[in-house]
N, C-alpha and C positions, 0 to 999 in steps of 0.2 A: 243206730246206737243202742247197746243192750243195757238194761235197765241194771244197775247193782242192788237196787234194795228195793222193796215194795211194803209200802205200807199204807199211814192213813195221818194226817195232820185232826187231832181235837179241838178245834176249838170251841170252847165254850160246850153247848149242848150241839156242836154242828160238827159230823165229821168229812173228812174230805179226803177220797183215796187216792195217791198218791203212788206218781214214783219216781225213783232217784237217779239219776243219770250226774258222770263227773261231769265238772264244768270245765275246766282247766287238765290240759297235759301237757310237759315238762319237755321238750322239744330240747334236745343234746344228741352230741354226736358219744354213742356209748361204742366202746371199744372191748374187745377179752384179749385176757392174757394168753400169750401163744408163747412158744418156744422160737426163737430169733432164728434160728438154726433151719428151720422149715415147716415154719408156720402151724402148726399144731398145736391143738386145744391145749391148753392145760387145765387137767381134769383134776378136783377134789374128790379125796374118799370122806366118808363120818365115820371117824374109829374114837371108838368108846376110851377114854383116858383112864377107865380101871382095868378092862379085859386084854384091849390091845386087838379088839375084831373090830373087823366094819361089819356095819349096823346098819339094815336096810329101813327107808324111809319110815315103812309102815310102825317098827317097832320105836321110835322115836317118839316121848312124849315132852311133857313140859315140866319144869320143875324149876322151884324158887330157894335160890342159895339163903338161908340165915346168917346173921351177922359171925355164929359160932362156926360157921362152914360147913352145918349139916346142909343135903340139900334134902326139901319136899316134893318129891313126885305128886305131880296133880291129875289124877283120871276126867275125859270126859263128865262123866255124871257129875263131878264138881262145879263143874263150870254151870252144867243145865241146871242146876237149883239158884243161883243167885237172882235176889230180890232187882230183878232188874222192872222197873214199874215202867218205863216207858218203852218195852220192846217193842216194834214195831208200828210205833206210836209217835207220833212230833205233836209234844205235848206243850202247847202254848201257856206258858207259867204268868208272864205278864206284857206291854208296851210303854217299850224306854224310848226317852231321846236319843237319837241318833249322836248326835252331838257327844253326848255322854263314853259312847262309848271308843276307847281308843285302839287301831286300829290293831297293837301289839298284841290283843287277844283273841285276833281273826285266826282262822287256820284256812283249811280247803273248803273250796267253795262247790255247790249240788244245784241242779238246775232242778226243778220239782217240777212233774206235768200229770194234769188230773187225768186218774185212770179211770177211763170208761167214760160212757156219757153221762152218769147221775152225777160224778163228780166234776162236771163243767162247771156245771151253776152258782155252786158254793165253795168255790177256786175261783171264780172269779168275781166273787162278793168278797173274797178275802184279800185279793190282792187290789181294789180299786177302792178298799178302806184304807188298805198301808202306803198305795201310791198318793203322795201331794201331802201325808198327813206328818211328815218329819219322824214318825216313830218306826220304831224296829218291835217285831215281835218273839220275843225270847222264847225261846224254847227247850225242850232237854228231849235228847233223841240216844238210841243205843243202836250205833251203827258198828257192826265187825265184832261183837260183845264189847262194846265200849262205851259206857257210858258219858256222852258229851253237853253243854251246854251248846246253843248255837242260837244262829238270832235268824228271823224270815223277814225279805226285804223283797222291793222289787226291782226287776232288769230288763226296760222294757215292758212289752206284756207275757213275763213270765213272773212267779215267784222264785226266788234264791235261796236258800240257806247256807247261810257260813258256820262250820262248826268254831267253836269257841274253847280256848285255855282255861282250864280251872285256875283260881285265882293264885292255888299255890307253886304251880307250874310255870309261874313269869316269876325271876329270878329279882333280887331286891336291885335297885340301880345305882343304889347308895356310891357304890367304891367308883363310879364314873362319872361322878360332877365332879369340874375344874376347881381348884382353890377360892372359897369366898374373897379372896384379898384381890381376885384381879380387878382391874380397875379398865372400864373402855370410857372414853372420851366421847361428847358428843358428836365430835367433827366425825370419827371414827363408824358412828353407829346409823348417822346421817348418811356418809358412803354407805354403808351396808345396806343401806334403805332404799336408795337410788340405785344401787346393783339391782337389788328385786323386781322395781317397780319396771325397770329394763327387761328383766326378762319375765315380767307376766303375760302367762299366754292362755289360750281355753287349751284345755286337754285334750289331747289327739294322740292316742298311744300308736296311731298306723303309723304314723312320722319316725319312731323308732325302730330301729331294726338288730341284731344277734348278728354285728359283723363279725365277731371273731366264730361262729359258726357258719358264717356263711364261708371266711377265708377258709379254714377246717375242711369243708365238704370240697372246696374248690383243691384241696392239696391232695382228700383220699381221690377225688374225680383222676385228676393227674397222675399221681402214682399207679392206678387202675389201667387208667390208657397207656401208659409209657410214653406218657411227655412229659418235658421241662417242668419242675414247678412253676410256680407263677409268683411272680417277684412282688415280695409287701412292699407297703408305701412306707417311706420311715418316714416316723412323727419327730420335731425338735421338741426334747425336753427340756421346760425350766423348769430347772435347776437351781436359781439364785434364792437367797436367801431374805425372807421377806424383811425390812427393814423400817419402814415405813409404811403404818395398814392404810392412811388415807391416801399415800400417793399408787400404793397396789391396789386399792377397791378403785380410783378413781381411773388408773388404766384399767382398770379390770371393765366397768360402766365404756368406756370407748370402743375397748373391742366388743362386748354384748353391743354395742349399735353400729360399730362398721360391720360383724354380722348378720342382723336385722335388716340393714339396709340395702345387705350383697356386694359393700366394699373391698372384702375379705376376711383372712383369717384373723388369726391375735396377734397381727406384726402392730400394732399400735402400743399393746401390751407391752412387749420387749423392748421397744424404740423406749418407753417411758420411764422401766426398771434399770435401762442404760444410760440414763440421764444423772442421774443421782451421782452411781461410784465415779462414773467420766470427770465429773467437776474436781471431787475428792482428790483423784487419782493426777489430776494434769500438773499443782505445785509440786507434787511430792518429784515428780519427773522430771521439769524444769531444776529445781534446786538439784539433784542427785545431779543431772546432765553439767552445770556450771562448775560442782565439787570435782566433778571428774576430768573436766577441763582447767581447773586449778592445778589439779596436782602434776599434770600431765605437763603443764608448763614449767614447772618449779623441776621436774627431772631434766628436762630438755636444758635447760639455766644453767644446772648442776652441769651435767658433761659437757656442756661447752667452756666453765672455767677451766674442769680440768687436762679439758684440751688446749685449751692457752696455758697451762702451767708447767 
């Protein structure tokens, strides 16, 4: 694996040289746009919106529109002057509770490995202070010219870095809380309690899997070979409308344990959402059926008198 950045973690008066490697990659089935017709790229030109010529790469720079619609072209040499203090540098600012921090201001995550042999030593005095001690060690790093906060934690016996969201950069959440006036019940909150404690489990991310990429590679495998597709499984939708949350959370709790248990799916679920309208629904049925049978007899009555008349 090739390294993307290299640098040197400060801590304190000790520094520690480093390098970065991604941690995470994004595993999708990516597709290009072709012509239907016979399969050919389709290709984009860069044509300038004032001249009306394409514009090869190299003359392309960067520039920032104004609210007035000027734009500002920005040269290289602008960018190399900026006060960036932590270039090349994972500059340790302080150590927070973990706890503290929530997880909405994680971004991507960088595996760190001490480069060379001087930097074994004091790599791995740093990471056997931060394993077992609950704290995160905050940091400010400038990866890509980008000035970021981020935090150093460990993974295993590696250290990690996750870069972090500046605080104005998380959006206010104000307009997505539900109305103050709703009102839950304890019966209500007591199910929702018993749902959880049902499905607590240790964390095992291998247990999950990307089936709709896996069905995906299995249809382009298919169309590749010139066989049949391969026939999906259909799932039943519910569908019904929730009416009652203690009698839905408490079928909801039977099927998490006929689950658990390997009795099966969530047919205990539906058997118990169909219980409710069935009772509902049987007078209404009976009465209509007798009404209809009323009236049925009262015309039969009729044209027999005035068959006798």
């Amino acid at each position: 694996m090739q390294a993307i950045w290299k640098g040197a973690i400060s801590f304190g008066m000790v520094t520690i040289p480093i390098k970065v490697f991604s941690a995470t990659e994004e595993k999708d089935i990516s597709f290009r746009q072709v012509h239907v017709a016979d399969g050919g790229r389709i290709r984009y030109k860069r044509i300038c919106a004032e001249c009306g010529e394409e514009v090869p790469y190299s003359d392309i720079g960067k520039g920032y529109e104004m609210a007035d619609g000027r734009m500002i072209v920005l040269e290289p040499d602008d960018f190399a002057d900026l006060p960036l203090s932590s270039k090349k540098v994972i500059d340790v600012l302080e150590f927070v509770p973990a706890d503290q921090v929530d997880p909405l201001y994680l971004g991507k995550s960088y595996y760190l490995a001490a480069d060379g042999g001087p930097g074994a030593k004091p790599y791995v005095l740093l990471r056997d202070a931060l394993d077992g001690s609950e704290l995160y060690a905050l940091v400010k790093v400038a990866l890509r010219s980008r000035e970021s906060l981020g935090l150093l934690r460990t993974y295993g016996d590696i250290l990690v870095m996750q870069v972090m969201l500046w605080p104005d950069e998380v959006r206010d959440a104000s307009f997505a809380a539900p109305a103050e006036d709703v009102e839950i019940r304890s019966q209500e909150k007591a199910m929702a309690a018993s749902y959880i404690d049902t499905l607590r489990g240790e964390f095992d991310p291998d247990q999950y899997h990307d089936e709709y990429r896996h069905a995906l590679e299995q249809v382009v495998e298919a169309k590749a070979a010139g066989v049949p597709m391969p026939e999906a499984e259909e799932e039943e939708q519910e569908g019904a409308e929730v009416v009652d949350l203690v009698a839905a959370l408490r079928a909801s709790v039977e099927a998490a344990k006929a689950r658990r248990s390997g009795g099966g799916e969530t047919a205990p679920a539906k058997k118990a959402e169909a219980k409710t309208p069935a009772k509902k629904a049987a007078p209404a049925k009976k009465a209509a059926a007798k009404k209809t049978a009323k009236t049925a007899a009262k015309k039969t009555a009729k044209k027999s008198t005035r068959k006798s008349a």
